[in-house]
C-alpha positions as CSV (number, residue, x, y, z in Angstrom):
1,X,-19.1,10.8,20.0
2,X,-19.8,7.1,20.1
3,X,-19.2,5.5,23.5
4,X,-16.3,3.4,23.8
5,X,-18.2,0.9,26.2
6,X,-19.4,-0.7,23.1
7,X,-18.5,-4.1,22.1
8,X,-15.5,-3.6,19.7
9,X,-11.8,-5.5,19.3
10,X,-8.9,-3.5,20.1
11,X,-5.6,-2.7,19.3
12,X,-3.7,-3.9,23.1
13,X,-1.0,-1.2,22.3
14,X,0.6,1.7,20.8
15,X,2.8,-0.9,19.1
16,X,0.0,-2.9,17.8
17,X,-1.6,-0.1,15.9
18,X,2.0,1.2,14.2
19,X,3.2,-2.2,13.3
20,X,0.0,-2.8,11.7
21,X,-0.8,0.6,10.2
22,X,2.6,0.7,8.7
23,X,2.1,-2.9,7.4
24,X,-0.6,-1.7,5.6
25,X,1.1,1.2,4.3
26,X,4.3,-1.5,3.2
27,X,3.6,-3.5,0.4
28,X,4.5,-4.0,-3.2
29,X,4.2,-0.2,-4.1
30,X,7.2,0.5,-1.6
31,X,9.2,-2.5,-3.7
32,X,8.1,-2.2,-6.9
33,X,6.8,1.6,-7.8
34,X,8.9,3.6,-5.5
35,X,12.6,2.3,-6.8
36,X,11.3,2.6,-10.3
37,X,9.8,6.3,-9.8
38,X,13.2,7.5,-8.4
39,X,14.9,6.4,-10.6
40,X,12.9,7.4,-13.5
41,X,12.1,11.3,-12.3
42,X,15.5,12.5,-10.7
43,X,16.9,9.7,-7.5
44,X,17.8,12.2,-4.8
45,X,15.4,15.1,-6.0
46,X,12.7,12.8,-6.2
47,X,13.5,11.3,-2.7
48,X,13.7,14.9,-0.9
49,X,9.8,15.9,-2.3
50,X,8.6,12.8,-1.5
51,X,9.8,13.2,2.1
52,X,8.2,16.9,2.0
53,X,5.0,15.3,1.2
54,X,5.3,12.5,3.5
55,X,5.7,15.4,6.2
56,X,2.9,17.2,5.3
57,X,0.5,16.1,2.5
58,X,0.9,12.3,4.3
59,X,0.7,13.5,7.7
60,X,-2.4,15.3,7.1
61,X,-4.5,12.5,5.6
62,X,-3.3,9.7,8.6
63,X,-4.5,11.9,11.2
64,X,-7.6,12.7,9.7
65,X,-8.7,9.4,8.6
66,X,-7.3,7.6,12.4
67,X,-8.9,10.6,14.1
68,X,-12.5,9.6,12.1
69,X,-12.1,6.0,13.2
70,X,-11.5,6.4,17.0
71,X,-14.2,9.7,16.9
72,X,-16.9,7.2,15.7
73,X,-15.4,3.5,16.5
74,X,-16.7,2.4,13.1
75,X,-15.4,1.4,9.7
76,X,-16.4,4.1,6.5
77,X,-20.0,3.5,5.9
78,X,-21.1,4.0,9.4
79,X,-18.1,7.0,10.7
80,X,-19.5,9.0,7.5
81,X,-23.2,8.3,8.5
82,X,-22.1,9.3,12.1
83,X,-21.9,12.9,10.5
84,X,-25.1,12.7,9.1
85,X,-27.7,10.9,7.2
86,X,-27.9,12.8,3.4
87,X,-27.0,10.4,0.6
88,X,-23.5,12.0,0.3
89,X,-22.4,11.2,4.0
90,X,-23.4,7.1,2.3
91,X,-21.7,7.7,-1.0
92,X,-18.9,9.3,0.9
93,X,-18.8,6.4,3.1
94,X,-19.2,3.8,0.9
95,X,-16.8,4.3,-1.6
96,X,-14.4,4.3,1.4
97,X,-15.4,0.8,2.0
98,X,-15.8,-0.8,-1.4
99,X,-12.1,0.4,-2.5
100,X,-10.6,-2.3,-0.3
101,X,-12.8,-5.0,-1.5
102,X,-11.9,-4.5,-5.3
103,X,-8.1,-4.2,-4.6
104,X,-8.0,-7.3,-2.1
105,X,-8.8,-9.8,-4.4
106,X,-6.2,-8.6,-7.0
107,X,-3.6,-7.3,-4.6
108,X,-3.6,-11.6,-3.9
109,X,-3.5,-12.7,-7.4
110,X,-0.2,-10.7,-7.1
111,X,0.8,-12.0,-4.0
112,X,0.4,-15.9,-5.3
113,X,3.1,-14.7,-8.3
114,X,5.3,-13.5,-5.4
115,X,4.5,-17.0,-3.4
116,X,5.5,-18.9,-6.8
117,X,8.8,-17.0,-7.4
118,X,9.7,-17.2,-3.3
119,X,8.6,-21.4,-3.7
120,X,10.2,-21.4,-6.9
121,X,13.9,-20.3,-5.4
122,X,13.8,-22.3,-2.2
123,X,13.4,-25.2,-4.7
124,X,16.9,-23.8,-6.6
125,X,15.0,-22.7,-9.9
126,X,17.1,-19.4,-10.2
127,X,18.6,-19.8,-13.9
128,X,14.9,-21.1,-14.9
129,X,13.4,-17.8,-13.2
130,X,16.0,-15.4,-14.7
131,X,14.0,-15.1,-18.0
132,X,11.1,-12.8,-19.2
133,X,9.5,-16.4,-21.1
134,X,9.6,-18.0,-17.4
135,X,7.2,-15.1,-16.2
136,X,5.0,-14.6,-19.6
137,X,4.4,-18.5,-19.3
138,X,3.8,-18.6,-15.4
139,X,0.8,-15.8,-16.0
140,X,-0.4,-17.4,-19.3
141,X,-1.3,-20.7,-17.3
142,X,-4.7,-20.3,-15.3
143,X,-4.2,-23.4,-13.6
144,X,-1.4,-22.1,-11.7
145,X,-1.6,-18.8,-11.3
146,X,-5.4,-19.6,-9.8
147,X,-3.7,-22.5,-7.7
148,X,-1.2,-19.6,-6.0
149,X,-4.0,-17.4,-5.9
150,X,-5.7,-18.9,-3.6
151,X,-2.8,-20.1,-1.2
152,X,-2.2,-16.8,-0.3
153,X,-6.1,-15.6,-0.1
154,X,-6.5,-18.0,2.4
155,X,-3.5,-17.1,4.3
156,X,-4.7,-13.4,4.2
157,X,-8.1,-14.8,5.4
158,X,-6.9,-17.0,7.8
159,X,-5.3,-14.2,9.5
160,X,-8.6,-12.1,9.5
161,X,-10.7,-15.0,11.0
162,X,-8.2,-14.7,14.2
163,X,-9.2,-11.5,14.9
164,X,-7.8,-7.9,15.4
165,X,-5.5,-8.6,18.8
166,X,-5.0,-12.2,18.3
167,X,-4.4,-12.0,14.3
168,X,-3.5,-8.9,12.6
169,X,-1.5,-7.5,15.4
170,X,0.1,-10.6,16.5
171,X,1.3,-11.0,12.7
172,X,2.2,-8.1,12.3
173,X,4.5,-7.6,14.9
174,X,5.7,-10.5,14.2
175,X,6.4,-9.4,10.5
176,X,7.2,-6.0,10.2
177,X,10.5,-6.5,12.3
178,X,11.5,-9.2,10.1
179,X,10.8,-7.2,7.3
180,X,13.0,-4.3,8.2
181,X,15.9,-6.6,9.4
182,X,15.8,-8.1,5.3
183,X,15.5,-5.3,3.8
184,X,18.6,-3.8,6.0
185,X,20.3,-7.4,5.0
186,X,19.5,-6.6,1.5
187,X,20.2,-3.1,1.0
188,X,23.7,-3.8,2.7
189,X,24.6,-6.7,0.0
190,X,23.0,-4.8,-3.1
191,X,25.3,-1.3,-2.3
192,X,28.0,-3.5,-1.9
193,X,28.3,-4.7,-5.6
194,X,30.9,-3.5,-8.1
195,X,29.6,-0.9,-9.6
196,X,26.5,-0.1,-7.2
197,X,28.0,3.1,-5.6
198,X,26.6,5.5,-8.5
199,X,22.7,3.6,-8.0
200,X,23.8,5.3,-4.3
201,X,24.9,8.5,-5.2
202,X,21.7,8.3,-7.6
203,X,19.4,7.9,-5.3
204,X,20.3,9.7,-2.4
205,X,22.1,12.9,-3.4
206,X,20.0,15.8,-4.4
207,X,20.3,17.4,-7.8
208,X,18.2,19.8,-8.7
209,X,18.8,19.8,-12.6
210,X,16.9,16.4,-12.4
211,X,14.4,18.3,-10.9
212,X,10.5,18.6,-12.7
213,X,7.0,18.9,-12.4
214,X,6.8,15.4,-13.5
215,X,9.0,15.0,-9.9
216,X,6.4,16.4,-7.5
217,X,3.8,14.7,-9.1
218,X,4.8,10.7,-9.5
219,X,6.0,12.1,-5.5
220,X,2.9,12.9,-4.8
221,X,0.7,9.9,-6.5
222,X,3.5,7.4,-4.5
223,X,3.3,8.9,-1.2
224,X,-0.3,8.9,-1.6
225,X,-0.7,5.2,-2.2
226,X,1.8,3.8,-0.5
227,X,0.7,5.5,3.1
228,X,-3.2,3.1,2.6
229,X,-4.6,6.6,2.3
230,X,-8.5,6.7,1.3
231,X,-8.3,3.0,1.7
232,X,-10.7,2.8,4.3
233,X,-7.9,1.2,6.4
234,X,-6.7,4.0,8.6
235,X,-10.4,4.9,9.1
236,X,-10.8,1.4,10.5
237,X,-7.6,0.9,12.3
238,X,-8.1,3.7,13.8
239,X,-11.5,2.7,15.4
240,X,-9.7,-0.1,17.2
241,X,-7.4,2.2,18.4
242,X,-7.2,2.8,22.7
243,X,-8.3,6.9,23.5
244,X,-5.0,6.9,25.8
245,X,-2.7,6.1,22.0
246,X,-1.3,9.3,20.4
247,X,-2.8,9.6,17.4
248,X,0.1,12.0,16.3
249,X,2.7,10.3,17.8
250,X,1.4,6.9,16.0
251,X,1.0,8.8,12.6
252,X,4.9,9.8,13.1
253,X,6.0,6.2,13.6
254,X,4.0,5.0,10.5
255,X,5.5,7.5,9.0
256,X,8.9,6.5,9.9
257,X,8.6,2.8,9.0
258,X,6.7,3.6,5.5
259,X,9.5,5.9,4.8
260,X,12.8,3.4,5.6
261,X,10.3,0.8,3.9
262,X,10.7,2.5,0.4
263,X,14.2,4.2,1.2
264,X,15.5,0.3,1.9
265,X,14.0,-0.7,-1.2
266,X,15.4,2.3,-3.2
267,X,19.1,1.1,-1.8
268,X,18.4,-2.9,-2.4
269,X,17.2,-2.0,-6.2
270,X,18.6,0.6,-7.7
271,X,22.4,0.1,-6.8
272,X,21.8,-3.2,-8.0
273,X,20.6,-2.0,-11.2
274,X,23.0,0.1,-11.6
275,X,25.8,-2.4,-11.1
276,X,24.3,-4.9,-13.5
277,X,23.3,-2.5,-16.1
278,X,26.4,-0.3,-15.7
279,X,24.9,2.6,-14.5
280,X,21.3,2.7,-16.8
281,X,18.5,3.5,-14.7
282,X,16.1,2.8,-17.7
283,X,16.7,-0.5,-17.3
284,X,14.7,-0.2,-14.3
285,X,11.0,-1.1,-15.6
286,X,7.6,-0.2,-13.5
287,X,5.5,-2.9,-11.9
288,X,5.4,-6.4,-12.4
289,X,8.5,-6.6,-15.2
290,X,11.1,-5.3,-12.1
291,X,10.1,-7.5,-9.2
292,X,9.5,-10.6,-12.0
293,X,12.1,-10.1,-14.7
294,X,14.8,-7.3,-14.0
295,X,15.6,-8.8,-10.2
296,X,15.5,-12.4,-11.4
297,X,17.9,-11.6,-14.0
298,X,20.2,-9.8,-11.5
299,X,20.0,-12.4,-8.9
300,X,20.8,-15.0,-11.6
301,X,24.3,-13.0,-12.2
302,X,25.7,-12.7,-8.8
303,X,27.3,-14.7,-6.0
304,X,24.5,-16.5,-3.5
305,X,22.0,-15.9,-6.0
306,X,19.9,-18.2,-5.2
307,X,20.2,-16.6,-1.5
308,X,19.7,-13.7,-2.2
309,X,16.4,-14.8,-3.9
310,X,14.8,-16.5,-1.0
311,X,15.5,-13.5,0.9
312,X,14.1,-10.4,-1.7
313,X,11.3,-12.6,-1.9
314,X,10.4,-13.7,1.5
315,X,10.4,-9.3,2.1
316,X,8.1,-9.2,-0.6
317,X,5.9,-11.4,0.5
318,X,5.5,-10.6,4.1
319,X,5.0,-6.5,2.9
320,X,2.4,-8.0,0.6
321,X,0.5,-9.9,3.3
322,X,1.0,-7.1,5.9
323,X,-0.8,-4.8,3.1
324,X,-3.7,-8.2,2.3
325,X,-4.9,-8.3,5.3
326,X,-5.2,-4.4,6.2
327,X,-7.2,-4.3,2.9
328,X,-9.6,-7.6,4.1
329,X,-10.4,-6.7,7.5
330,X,-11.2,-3.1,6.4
331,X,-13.7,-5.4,4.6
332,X,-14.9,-7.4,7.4
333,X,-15.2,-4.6,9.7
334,X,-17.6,-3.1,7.4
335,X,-19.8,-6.3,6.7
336,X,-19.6,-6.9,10.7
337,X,-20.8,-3.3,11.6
338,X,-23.6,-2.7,8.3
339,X,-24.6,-5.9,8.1
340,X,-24.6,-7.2,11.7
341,X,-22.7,-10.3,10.6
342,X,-20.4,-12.5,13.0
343,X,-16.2,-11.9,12.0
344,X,-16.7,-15.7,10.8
345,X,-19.9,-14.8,8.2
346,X,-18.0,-11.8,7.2
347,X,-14.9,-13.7,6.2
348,X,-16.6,-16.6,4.7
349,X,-18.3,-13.8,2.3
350,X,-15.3,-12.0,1.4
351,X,-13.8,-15.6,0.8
352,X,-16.5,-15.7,-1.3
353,X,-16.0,-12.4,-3.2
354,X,-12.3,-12.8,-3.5
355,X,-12.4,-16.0,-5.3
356,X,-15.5,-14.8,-7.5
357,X,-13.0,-11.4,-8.5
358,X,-9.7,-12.2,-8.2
359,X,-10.3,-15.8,-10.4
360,X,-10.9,-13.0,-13.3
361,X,-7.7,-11.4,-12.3
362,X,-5.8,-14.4,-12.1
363,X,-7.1,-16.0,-15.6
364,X,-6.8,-12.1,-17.3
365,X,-3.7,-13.0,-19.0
366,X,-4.1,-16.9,-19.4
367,X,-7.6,-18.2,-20.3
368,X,-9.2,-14.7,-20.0
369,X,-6.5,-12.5,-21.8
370,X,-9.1,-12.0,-24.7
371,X,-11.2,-10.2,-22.6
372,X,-10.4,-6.6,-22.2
373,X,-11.7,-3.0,-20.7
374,X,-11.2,0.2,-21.9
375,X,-8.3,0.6,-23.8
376,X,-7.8,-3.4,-23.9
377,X,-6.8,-3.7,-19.9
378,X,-7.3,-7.0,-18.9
379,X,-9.4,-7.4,-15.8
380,X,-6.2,-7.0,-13.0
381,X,-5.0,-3.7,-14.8
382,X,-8.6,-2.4,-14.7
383,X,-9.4,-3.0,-11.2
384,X,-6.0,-1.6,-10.3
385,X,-7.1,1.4,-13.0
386,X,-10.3,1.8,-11.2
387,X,-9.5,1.8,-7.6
388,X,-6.2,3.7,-7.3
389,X,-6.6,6.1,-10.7
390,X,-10.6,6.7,-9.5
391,X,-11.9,6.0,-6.6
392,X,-9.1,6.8,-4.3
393,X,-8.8,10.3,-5.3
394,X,-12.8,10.3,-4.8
395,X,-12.1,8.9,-1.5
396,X,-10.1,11.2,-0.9
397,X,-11.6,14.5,-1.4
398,X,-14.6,13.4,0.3
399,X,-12.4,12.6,3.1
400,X,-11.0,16.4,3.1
401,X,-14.9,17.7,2.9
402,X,-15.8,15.9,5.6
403,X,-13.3,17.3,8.1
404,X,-13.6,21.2,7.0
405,X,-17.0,21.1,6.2
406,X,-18.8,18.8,8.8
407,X,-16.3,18.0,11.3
408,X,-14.2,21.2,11.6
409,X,-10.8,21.2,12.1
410,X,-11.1,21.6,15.7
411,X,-13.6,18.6,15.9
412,X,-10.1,16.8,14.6
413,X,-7.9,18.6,17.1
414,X,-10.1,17.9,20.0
415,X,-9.9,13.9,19.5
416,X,-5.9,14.0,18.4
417,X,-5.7,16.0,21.7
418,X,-7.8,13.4,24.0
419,X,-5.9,12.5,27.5
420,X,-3.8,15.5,27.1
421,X,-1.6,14.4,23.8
422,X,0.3,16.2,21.8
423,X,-0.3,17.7,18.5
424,X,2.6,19.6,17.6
425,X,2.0,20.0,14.1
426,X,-1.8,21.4,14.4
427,X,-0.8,24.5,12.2
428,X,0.5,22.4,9.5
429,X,-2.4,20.1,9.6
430,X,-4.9,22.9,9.3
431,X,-3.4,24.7,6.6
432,X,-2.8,21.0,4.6
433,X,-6.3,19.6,5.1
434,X,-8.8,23.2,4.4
435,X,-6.4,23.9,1.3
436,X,-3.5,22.0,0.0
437,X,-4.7,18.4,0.6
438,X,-8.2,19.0,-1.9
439,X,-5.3,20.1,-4.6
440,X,-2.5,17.3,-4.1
441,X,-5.7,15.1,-4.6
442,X,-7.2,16.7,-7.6
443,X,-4.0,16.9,-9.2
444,X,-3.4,13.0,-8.5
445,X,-6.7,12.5,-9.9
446,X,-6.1,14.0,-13.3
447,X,-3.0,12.8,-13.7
448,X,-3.5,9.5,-13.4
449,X,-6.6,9.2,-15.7
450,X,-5.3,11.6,-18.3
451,X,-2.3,9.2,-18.0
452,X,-4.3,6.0,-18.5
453,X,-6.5,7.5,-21.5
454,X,-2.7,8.9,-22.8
455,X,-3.7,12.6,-22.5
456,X,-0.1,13.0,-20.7
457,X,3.0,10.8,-21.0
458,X,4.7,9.8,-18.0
């Protein structure tokens, strides 16, 4: 086990790691997938399996990946090389650590659209937004969507450059209170429509004729990307984390917050829906479509829309920030312990490859839409195709191997157990992580490349 006297930034607290953990785990999938997934595959139904997952399939995969970061007090490359030298301790390692540098630069093309649309209703442009041309146009026009891109890259970066204590954790904890407080705000307004009571009963009342395999497993693909799992970002969170922090207790607050993230966005957007569609949940649409088009359009129709706007939007994008900068300083903390460069090279570099990938993003359906991949994905679709439909799942699995086959799952045990703490659910770890956890994955895995190549519909 690597010494802890070594030079390496810290988490100061308990509170640091959660807030920042969880604002890793919060950000657009909560807003954007989640709602849209209830509401397609059965409201309350969906929402009980997904908290069975969270409590077991979720669990298992925080505690393993935090427990491999504080073990080793490295990012992926170097805590799989920890366990040994063979190629497949590198690939294992690696793959961990180049997920988070394909989806950064793409995850902030899409966080410049939500800086536009937030810009766009403090300036009072809420009829203008409230149409599908508005968006279609916005995303058609490189200049702009390149100019927005890189406001909020180097706000993400910015960030990073500060450091661990004095950035990420000071932000987020500055943030993630302010997130739940408007999305409590919002949720409160949206059930309080005419109409909206049915999105509630929806959403949050179990019935089991909605119920289907379909259910358990858009539940399961959620849960699993919404949580940062296979990321590399618990692995290297979790090496800045103090040996006298609960890894179980933190896992449970993470938990928590993820979990009242996407239930607060369930109750701000699907009520709402259901009031200004008059109780259609197809209107709800996945993705970009919702947060761009559908809300807009809602917002547009109601009292203090304009409000309302500023608000949704100012929650979007401080969960898709949170969520940035988890993804660039899992980044960083891989250049700075593989490469031996300074936090300042490091960022400069990932400046460097974030403007190099995400300009193709941002340009993919402007100057760039006539080049495509696969079956005609424009560059942001494939990147997003690649690292959540491919390598995550890899990621994943190699994750699982690692602990049962190298570790052991009393190699875990012993480091969630450091200083005496708790680790009340051991059994259900054990049992999750030798035999369940390599399923849920494989499932996810086939599901969501037989969806993309249209061997299943979803």
């Amino acid at each position: 086990m690597s010494s802890e006297k070594q030079k390496r930034s810290k988490f100061s607290s308990r509170l640091g790691f959660v807030l920042s953990a969880a604002g890793s785990a919060v950000g657009l999938g909560n807003i954007w997938r989640f709602p849209y997934l209830a509401a397609k595959y059965g409201g309350g139904i969906f929402l009980l399996v997904y908290l069975l997952l969270m409590l077991t399939f979720g669990y298992t995969m925080i505690i393993a990946e935090s427990a491999i970061g504080r073990m080793t007090r490295k990012s992926p490359v170097g805590a799989y090389a920890h366990f040994g030298k063979d190629w497949m301790f590198k690939a294992g390692g690696w793959i961990n650590a180049i997920i988070p540098i394909l989806i950064v630069p793409y995850y902030s093309v899409i966080g410049g659209w939500v800086c536009k649309y937030l810009f766009g209703y403090i300036q009072g442009e809420t009829e203008a937004m409230a149409t599908a041309e508005y968006f279609t146009a916005f995303i058609g026009n490189g200049v702009k969507t390149e100019f927005w891109f890189l406001i909020f890259t180097l706000l993400v970066l910015w960030v990073i450059f500060m450091g661990v204590e004095n950035g990420i954790e000071k932000v987020s904890t500055f943030m993630m209170p302010i997130l739940v407080i408007l999305a409590i705000l919002l949720s409160i307004y949206a059930i309080t429509r005419k109409g909206a009571f049915a999105g509630v009963k929806y959403f949050l009342v179990p019935n089991i004729k909605n119920f289907s395999w379909m259910t358990v497993v858009s539940a399961m693909g959620q849960m699993f990307y919404s949580l940062s799992i296979a990321m590399g970002i618990l692995i290297t969170f979790g090496s800045y984390m103090k040996s006298d922090l609960s890894i179980e207790e933190s896992t449970s607050h993470v938990e928590v917050f993820d979990t009242a993230i996407a239930v607060l966005a369930g109750l701000m957007i699907i009520p709402a829906v259901f009031a200004f569609s008059n109780g259609d949940p197809s209107v709800l649409k996945a993705g970009p479509s919702l947060m761009f088009i559908t809300m807009p359009k809602i917002f547009a129709s109601m009292g203090f829309g304009r409000v309302v706007g500023i608000l949704f939007f100012a929650l979007v994008f401080f969960a898709a920030l949170t969520s940035a900068i988890a993804l660039a300083e899992s980044a960083v903390s891989t250049f700075q312990d593989e490469l031996k460069w300074s936090r300042r090279r490091s960022t400069v570099v990932l400046l460097l490859i974030m403007v190099a990938l995400g300009t193709l993003s941002a340009l993919s359906y402007g100057p760039l839409s006539f080049v495509t991949i696969l079956k005609n994905m424009p560059f942001l679709d494939f990147f997003d195709f690649l690292t959540n439909s491919v390598m995550m799942p890899i990621a994943a699995m190699a994750t699982c191997l690692l602990v049962v086959r190298v570790i052991g799952v009393e190699g875990i045990a012993a480091e969630v157990m450091r200083k005496d703490a708790p680790f009340k659910r051991k059994a259900v770890f054990n049992f999750m992580i030798k035999y369940l956890c390599p399923f849920f994955v494989a499932i996810i895995l086939f599901s969501s490349v037989a969806g993309v190549l249209g061997w299943i519909k979803f």
